[in-house]
N, C-alpha and C positions, 0 to 999 in steps of 0.2 A: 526253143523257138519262142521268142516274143509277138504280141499281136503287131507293134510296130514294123516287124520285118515281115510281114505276109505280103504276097507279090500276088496278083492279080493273075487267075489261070494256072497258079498251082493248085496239085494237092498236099494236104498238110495232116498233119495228127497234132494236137497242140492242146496245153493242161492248164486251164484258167481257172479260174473264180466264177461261179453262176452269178452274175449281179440279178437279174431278173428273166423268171419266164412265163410263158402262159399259152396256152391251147385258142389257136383266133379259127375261125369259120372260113372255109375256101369260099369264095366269093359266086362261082360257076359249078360249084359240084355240092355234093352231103361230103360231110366228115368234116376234120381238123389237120389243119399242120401247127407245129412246135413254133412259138418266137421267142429267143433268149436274146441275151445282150452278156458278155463272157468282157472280163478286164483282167489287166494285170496290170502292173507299173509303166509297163510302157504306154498304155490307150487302155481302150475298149473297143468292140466289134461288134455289129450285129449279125445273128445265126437265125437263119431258117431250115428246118428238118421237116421236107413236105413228108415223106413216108413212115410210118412208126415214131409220130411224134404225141400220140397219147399214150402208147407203150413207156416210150422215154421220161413223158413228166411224171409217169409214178417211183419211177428211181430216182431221178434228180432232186435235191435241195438248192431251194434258192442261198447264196452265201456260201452254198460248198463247191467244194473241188468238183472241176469235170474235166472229164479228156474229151475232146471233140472231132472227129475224123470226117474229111468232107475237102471241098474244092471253094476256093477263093475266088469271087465272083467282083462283078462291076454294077453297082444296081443307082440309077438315077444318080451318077458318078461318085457315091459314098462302096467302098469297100465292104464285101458282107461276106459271109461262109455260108456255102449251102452245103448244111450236113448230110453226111448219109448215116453216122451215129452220134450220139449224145448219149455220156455213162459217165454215172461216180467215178472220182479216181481215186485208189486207196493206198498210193504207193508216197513213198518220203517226199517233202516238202520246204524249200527253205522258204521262212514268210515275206523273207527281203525281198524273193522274186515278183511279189504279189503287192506289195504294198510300194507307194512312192515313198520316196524319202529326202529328208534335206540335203542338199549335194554339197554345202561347206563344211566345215570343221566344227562338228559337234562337241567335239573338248573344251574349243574355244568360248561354245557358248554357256558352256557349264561353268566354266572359270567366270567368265565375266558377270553371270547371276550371281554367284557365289560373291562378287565383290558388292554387286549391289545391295544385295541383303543386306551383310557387313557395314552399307554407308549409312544406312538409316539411323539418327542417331536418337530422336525420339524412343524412351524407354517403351512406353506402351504399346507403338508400331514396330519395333523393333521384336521386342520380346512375340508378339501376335504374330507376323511376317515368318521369321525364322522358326516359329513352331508349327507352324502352317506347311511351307516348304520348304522344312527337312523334316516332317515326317515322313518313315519309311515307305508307306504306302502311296500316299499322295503326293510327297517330292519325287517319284520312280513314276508316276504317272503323268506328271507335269510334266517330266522331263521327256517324254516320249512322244505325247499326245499330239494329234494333228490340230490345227487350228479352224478349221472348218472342213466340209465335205465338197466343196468348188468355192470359188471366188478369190481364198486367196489361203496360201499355209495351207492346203489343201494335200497333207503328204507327214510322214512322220518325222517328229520331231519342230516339227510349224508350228506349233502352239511358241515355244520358250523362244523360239525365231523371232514370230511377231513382238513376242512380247521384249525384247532383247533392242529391237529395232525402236519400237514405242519409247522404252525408256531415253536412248538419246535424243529423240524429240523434245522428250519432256523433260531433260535436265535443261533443255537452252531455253524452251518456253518460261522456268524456272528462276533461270539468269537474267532474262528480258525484263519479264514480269516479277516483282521482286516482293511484292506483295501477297503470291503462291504461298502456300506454307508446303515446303520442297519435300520436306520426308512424309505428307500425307499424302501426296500426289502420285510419288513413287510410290507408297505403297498399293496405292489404287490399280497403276499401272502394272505392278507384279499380282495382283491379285482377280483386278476385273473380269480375266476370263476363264476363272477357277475351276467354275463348274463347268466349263468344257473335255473336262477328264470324267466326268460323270456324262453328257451329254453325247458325247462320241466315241462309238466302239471300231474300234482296227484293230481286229485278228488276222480274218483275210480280206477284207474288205472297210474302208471307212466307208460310217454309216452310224444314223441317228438312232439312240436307243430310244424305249418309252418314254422315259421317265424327260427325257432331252426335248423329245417331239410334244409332249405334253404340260411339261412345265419350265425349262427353255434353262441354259447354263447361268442366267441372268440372278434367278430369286434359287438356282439350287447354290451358287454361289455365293449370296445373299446368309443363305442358312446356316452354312459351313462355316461363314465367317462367323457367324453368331452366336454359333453351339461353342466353339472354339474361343472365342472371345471370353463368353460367358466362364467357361471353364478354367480360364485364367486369370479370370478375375481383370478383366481392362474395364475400364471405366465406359459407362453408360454414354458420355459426349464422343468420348475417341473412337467408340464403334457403332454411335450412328453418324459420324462426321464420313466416318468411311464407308460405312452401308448405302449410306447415300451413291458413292462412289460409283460403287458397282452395280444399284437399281438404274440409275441414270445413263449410263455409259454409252448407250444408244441413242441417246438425244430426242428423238421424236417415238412418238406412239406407235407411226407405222413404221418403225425401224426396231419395234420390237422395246421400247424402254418402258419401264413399269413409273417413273416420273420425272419431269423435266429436271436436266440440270440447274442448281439453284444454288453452288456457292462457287467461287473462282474455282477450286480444285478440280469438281466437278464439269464446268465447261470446258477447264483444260482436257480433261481426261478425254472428254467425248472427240474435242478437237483431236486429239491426238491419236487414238484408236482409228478416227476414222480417216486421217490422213495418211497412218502407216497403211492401213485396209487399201485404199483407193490406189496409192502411190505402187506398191506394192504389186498388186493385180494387173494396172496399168501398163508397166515397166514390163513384165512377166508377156504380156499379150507383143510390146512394142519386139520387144526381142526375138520375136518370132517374125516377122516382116521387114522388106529391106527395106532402104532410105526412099523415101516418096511415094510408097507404095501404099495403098491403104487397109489397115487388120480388117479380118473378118467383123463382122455385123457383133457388136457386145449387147446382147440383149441384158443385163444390167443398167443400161444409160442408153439405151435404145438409137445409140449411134456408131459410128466406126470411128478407129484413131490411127494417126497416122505419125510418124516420125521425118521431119522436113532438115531436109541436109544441104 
């Protein structure tokens, strides 16, 4: 049973992922009841276990398996479970059930990176690029990794999506503007969001590690490039021409950038990530709403959109 299929007024038994829980204060009485929040690929749900729910939070882990047994309710028209148990579950697991996932053709987009690498024709981008992603460890990681935890590639294999999608932006931006220097720009674009393989953990849940929450995929991508670089002996211009790349990529400070874009490659890049990001996200929300009708409230852009037919 998926959370997507839970019907209102049934009872269910059903084996998720604990996203979050915590022991809240009854409002009218002494003691605690239980508040989790349980996902799986299809959604997430909120659980409430009014009885033996400080019993339940000393077994449960947050991020682990739970089977959750209890009756599917209607609360201030959002969908919730009211449990009657909440327990570890310790039995077999596929993680595909638990994690989203890109729904096209992932072969296709391993072919298509593999061509881009290959077009870079720049020796020192080239040689850097290709030893970067095809190493064993972090080309297996790239190739998996979600692109964020909401807003957009929000699911596995979203990382090389985004990045996949970015690069056709950026070969026409490349063709327009002729004064780009095209194999630095690509490679910014395969690389700008490196450290998101570091920054993002999806076992059973995607979700921001320390090291991600603390020092952000920006400058650990930054580093990797660096140590890397170094280690190959690229030249000092080539790998700060590209450092820049991907310190910048965010464009503004409250967007998370450690400093402004400041040569063409670089505004391209920024243009471009954040066009695939927006377009991206946008289309994703539109396609859930019929013609005329207007999407739910995007607190993103603190407006709603609509698709006019």
């Amino acid at each position: 049973m998926k959370i997507a299929d839970l019907q209102v007024n049934t009872v269910v038994e059903i084996v998720a992922v604990l996203k979050d829980a915590r022991l809240a204060s009854f409002r009218n009485k002494d003691g605690s009841y239980l508040a989790a929040k349980i996902v799986d690929k299809s959604g997430d749900i909120d659980v409430k276990m009014w009885d033996g729910g400080e019993e339940a939070m000393k077994l449960i882990t947050p991020k682990g398996m739970v089977i959750v047994r209890g009756k599917v309710d209607s609360f201030n028209g959002a969908t919730t479970i009211t449990a009657s148990s909440i327990a570890p579950y310790e039995g077999a697991i596929d993680h595909a059930d638990f994690l989203p996932c890109y729904e096209g053709d992932v072969t296709a987009l391993y072919k298509k990176l593999d061509e881009v690498i290959a077009s870079i024709k720049d020796e020192e981008l080239s040689k850097l690029v290709d030893n970067i992603l095809n190493d064993p460890e972090i080309g297996k990681q790239y190739r998996i990794a979600p692109a964020a935890i909401s807003i957009h590639g929000a699911y596995l294999y979203g990382l090389v999506e985004h990045i996949m999608q970015a690069v056709d932006i950026a070969e026409n931006l490349a063709k327009i503007y002729t004064d780009i220097d095209r194999d630095l720009l690509i490679s910014g674009v395969l690389l700008h969001d490196i450290g998101k393989i570091v920054e993002y953990s999806y076992d059973l849940a995607i979700d921001q590690t320390l090291e991600g929450g603390l020092i952000g995929h920006t400058v650990i991508g930054d580093r990797l490039i660096n140590e890397r670089a170094k280690e190959l002996g690229i030249s000092s211009i080539t790998t700060m021409k590209l450092s820049h790349l991907i310190l910048s990529h965010h464009g503004l400070p409250e967007y998370g950038t450690a400093i402004y874009p400041k040569t063409l490659e670089a505004i391209a890049l920024h243009c471009v990530d954040y066009v695939e990001a927006k377009l991206t996200r946008v289309s994703a929300t539109l396609s859930k709403v019929d013609d005329n009708i207007w999407s739910d409230f995007d607190r993103y852009d603190n407006h709603k959109w609509i698709r006019v037919k």
